[in-house]
N, C-alpha and C positions, 0 to 999 in steps of 0.2 A: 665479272660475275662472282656471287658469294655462293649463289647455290643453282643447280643447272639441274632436272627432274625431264626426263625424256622416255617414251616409248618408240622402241628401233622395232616396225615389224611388228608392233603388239596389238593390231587396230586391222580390221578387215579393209578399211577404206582410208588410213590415213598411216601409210608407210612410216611416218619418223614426227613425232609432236615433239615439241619443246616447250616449256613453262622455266624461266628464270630470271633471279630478281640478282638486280647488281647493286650493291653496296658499296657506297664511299663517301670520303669526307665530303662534306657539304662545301668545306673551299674548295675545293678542285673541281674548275672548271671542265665543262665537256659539252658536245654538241649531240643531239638527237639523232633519232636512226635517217637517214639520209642515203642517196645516192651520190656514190664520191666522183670526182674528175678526175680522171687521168686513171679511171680502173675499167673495166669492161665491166657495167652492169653488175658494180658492188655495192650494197645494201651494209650499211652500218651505220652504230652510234662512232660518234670519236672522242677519246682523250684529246681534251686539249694541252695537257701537261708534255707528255711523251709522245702522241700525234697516233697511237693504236688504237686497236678496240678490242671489248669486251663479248662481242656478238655481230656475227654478219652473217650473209648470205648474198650468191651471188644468183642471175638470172641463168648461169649454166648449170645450178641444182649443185650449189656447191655451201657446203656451212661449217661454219666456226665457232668455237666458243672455250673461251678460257676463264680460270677462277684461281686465285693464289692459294697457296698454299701454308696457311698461318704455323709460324716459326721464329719468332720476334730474335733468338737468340741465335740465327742466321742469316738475319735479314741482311742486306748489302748494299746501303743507299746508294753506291756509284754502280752497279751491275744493270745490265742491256733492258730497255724497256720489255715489258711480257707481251704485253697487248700487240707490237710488231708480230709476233709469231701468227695470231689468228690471222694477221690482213696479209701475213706472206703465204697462207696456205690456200686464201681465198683466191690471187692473185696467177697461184699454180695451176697446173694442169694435172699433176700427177694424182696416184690414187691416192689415198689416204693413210693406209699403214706405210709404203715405201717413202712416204713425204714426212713421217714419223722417225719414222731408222733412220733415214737423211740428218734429220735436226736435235736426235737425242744425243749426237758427238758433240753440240755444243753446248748442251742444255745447263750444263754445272756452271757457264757464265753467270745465269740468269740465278734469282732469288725463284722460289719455287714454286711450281706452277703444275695444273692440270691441262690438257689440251685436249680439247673432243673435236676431232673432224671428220668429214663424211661428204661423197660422193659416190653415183650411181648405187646407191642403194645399199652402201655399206659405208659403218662407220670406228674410226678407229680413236684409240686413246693413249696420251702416254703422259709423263708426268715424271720430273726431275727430282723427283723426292722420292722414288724410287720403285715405281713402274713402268717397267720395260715398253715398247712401242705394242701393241698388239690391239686384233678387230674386235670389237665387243659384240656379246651375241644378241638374239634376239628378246625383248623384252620392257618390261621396267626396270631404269638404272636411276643414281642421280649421285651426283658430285657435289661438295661444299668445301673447304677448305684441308679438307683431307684426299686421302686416294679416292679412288673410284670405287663407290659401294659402302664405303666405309663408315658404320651404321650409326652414325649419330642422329641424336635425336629428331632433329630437323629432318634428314635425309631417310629417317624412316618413314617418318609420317608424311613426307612429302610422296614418296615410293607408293605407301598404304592408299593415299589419295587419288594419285593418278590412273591406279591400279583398278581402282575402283569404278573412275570413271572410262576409260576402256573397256573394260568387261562387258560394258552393254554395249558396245557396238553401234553406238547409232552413231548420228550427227554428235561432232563435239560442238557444244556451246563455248565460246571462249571465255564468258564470266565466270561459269567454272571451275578455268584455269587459272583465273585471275583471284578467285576466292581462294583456291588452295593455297595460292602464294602471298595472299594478303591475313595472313595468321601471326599475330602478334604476339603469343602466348609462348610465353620461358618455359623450358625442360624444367623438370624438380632436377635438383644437386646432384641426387643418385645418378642421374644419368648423363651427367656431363664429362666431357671428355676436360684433360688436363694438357692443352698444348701451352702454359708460360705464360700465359696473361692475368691470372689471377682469378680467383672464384668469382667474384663479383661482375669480371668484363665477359666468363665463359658467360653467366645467365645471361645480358645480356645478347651477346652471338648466338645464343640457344634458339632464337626460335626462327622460322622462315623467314618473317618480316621483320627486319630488325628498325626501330627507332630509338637513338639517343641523340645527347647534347651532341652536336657537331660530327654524328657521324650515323650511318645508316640505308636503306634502301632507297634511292633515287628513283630506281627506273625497276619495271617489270617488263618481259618479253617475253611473246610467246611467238611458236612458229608449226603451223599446222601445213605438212604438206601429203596433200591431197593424191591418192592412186592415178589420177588423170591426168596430172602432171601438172598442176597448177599449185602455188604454195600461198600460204595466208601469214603475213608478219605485222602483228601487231605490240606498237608499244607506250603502256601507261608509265607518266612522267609524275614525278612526286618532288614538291618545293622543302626548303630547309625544314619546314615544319614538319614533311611527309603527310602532307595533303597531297589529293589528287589534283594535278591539272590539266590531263588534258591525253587523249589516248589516240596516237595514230596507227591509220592501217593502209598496206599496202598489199595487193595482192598481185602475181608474176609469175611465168610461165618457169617452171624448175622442172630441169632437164635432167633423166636418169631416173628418177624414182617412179616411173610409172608410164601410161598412153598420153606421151606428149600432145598436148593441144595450144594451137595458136591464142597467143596469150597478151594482150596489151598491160600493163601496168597503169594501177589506178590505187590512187592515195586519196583518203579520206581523213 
């Protein structure tokens, strides 16, 4: 994921929403959000390069989601895939900050990375580029290629958006969430941040939805779960052009966030 826009607790009726859109090269292969073999009712897309993911969830109310951390003058093409991290947290039992402390002694392996995970109703963050393991509070947050919070353009206006749509408190509609994240429109200059890539590659990374030659938003995900204990994960797939094709949804019982109810899983 390039940019991750979440309400933890910010929703009478819907404990933890998710809205995020994952960018990457148009060659690299990947497989759609799926349920894996050999996991206990894990919910993911997959790298097919490295064999991780960028977004999962599992049916015992357990979720993940990782974004890199843009630093080209750090980057380390032989260092541990990231995307492993999400699906070994998915895979765990533990809570979420102690599975954080655990993994931040090896994190300097790794090129750098943000990590959101969350169970039973709390969600933790850490990030090898240099914050510390800790639970983040309740509210609107959202993550992009910096730390957590970290106000770039994108990540405010994404913040602004969701913010806005919570307030009212009703039903979340997911088109929405899908509209916030399908914003194609560049930061002005003034507000661009200066991580090494150049003026011209900041504008484009500047906006939610990013579209260029050969590289850009693939996939949108969102993940709505519900006080009853039932979670909604949907996700729209976008071709080399970033056209839409095709938006799946999965609904499944997510244990821990609320009045667990008997829940069969149904994909549309």
């Amino acid at each position: 994921m390039c940019l991750i826009v979440f309400g933890l607790h910010a929703h009478p009726r819907y404990p933890l929403v998710v809205a995020a859109n994952r960018d990457e090269f148009v060659a690299r292969p990947s497989e759609p959000a799926a349920f894996w073999q050999g996991y206990d009712g894990m919910l993911a897309g997959r790298d097919l390069v490295a064999g991780g993911t960028w977004m999962g969830v599992t049916r015992s109310g357990r979720f993940a989601a990782l974004t890199n951390v843009r630093d080209p003058r750090a980057f380390d093409p032989s260092a541990p895939s990231r995307g492993e991290l999400a699906v070994r947290f998915l895979a765990s039992v533990e809570e979420p900050v102690s599975h954080l402390r655990r993994l931040a002694a090896e994190g300097s392996r790794r090129n750098g990375f943000n990590l959101l995970a969350a169970a039973n109703g709390r969600l933790g963050w850490f990030s090898n580029a240099g914050g510390e393991p800790r639970e983040v509070e309740a509210g609107v947050h959202a993550v992009s290629n910096a730390l957590l919070d970290t106000p770039w353009p994108k990540v405010r206006r994404s913040v602004t958006g969701l913010t806005r749509i919570l307030e009212r408190e009703d039903e979340i509609d997911p088109e929405e969430l899908f509209a916030l994240l399908a914003d194609r429109e560049p930061a002005q200059d003034g507000e661009l941040p200066d991580t090494g890539v150049g003026l011209a590659t900041e504008r484009i990374l500047s906006s939610p939805f990013i579209a260029a030659p050969g590289y850009g938003t693939r996939g949108t995900t969102l993940l709505l779960v519900a006080s009853t204990g039932r979670a909604t994960m949907l996700e729209r797939r976008f071709d080399e052009g970033f056209f839409e094709t095709g938006t799946a949804r999965f609904e499944l019982g997510f244990r821990g966030w609320g009045q667990a109810e008997k829940a069969s899983d149904v994909r549309s």
